[in-house]
Rosetta silent file (secondary structure, phi, psi, omega in degrees, C-alpha in Angstrom):
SEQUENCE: XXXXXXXXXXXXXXXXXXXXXXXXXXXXXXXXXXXXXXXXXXXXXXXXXXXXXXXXXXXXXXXXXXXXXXXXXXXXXXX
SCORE:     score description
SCORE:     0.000 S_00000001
   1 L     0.000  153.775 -178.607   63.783  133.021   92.871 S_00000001
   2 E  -100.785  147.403  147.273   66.709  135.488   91.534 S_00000001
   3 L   -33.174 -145.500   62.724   68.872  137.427   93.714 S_00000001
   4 L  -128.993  109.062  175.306   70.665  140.262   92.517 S_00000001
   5 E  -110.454  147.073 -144.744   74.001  140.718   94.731 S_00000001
   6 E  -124.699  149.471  163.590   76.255  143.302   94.907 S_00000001
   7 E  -116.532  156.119  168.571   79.897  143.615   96.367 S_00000001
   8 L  -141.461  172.531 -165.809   81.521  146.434   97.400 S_00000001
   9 L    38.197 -112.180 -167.537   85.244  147.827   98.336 S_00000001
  10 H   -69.994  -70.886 -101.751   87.227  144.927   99.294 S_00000001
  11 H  -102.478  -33.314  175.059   84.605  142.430   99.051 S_00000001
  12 H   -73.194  -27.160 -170.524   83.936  143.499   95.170 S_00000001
  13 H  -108.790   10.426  137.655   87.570  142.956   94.383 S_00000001
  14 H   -50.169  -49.923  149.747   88.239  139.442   96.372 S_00000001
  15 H    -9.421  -91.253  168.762   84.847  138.688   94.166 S_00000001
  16 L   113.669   75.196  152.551   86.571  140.249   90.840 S_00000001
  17 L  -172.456  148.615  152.101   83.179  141.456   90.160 S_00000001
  18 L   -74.651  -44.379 -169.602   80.549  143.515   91.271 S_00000001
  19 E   -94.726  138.199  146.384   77.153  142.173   90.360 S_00000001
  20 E  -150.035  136.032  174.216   75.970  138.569   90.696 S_00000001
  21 L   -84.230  126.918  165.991   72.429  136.917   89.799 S_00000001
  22 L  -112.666  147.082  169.563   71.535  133.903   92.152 S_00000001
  23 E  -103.668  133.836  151.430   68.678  131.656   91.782 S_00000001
  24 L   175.754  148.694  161.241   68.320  130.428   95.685 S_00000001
  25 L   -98.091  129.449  165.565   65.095  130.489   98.226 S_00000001
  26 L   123.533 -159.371  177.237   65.291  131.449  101.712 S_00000001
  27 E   -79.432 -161.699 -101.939   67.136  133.629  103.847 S_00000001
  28 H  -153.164  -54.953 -141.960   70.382  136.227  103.937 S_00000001
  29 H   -99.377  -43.420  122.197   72.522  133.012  105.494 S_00000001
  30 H    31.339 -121.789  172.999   70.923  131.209  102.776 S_00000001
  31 H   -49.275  -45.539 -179.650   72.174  132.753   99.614 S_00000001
  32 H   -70.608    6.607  169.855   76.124  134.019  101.316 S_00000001
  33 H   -78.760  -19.234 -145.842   76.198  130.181  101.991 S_00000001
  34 H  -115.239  -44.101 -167.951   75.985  129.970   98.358 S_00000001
  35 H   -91.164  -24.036 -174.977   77.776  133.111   97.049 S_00000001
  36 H   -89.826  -13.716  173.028   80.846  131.809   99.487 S_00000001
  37 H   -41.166  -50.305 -178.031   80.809  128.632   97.887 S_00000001
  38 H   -59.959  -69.777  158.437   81.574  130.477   94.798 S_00000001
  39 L  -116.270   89.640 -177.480   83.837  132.979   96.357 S_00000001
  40 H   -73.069   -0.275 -164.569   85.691  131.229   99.051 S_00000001
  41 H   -90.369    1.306  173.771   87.979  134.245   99.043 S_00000001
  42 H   -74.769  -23.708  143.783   85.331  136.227  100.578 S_00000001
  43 H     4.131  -65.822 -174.863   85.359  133.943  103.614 S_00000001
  44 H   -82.756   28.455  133.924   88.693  135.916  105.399 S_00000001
  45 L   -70.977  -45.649 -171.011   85.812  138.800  106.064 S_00000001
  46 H    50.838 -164.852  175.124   84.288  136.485  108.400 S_00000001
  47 H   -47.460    6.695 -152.438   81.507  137.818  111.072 S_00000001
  48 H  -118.062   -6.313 -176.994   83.156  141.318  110.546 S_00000001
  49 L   -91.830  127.741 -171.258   81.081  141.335  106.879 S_00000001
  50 E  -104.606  162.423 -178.985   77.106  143.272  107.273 S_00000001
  51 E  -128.705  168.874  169.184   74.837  142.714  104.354 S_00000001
  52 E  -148.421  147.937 -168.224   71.680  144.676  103.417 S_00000001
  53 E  -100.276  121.242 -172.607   68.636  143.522  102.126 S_00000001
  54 L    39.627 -167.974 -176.425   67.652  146.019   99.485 S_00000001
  55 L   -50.617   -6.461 -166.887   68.473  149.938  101.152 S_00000001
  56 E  -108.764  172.984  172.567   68.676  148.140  104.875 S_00000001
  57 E   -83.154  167.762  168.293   71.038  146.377  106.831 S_00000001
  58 E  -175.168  178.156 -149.495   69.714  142.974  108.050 S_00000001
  59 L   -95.266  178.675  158.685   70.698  140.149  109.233 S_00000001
  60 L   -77.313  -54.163  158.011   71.272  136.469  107.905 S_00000001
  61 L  -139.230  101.879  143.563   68.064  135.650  108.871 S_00000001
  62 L   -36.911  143.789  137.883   66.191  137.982  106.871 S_00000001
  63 E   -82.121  105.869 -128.351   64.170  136.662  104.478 S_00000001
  64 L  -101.798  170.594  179.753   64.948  137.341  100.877 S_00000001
  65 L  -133.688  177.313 -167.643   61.898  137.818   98.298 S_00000001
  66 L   -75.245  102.876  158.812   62.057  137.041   94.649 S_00000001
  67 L   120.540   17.687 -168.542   63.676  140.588   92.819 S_00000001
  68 L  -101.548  140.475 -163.141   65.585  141.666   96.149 S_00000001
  69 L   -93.057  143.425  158.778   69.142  143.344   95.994 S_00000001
  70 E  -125.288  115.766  172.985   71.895  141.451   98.898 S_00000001
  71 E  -109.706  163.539  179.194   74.839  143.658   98.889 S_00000001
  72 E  -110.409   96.607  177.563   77.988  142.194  100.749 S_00000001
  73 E  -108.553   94.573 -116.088   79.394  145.320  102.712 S_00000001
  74 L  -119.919  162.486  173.998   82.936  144.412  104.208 S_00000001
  75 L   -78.003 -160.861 -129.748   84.292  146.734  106.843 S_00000001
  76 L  -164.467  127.813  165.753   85.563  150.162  105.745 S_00000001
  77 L  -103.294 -173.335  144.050   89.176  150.868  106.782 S_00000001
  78 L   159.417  178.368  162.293   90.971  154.392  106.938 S_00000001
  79 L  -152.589    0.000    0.000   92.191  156.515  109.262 S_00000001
């Protein structure tokens, strides 16, 4: 089934992209096993990175469905 995953902030430009299409079955832990593979530099996020399935947050594992958005939302600095 395809993917379609999104990066954002930091996480789009360790990436250098925004968008990526995945073919992969299965869960949230699933496919970022797959997308880190790819992009090991996303990696130095570690546990501190939340994803969302479509508009929600969720978990790794979620279960993904065939036409489902995963964005990769790194934490948010500022002060």
């Amino acid at each position: 089934m395809k993917i379609q995953v999104k990066f954002f902030g930091p996480a789009a430009e360790k990436a250098g992209c925004t968008d990526l299409l995945v073919e992969s079955e299965g869960t949230i832990g699933t496919v970022v096993e797959k997308v880190l593979q790819e992009f090991p530099e996303l990696k130095t996020f570690g546990s501190v990175m939340k994803y969302a399935r479509n508009a929600d947050y969720a978990t790794l594992d979620t279960q993904l469905e065939e036409g489902d958005t995963l964005s990769f939302l790194p934490p948010v600095g500022g002060g």
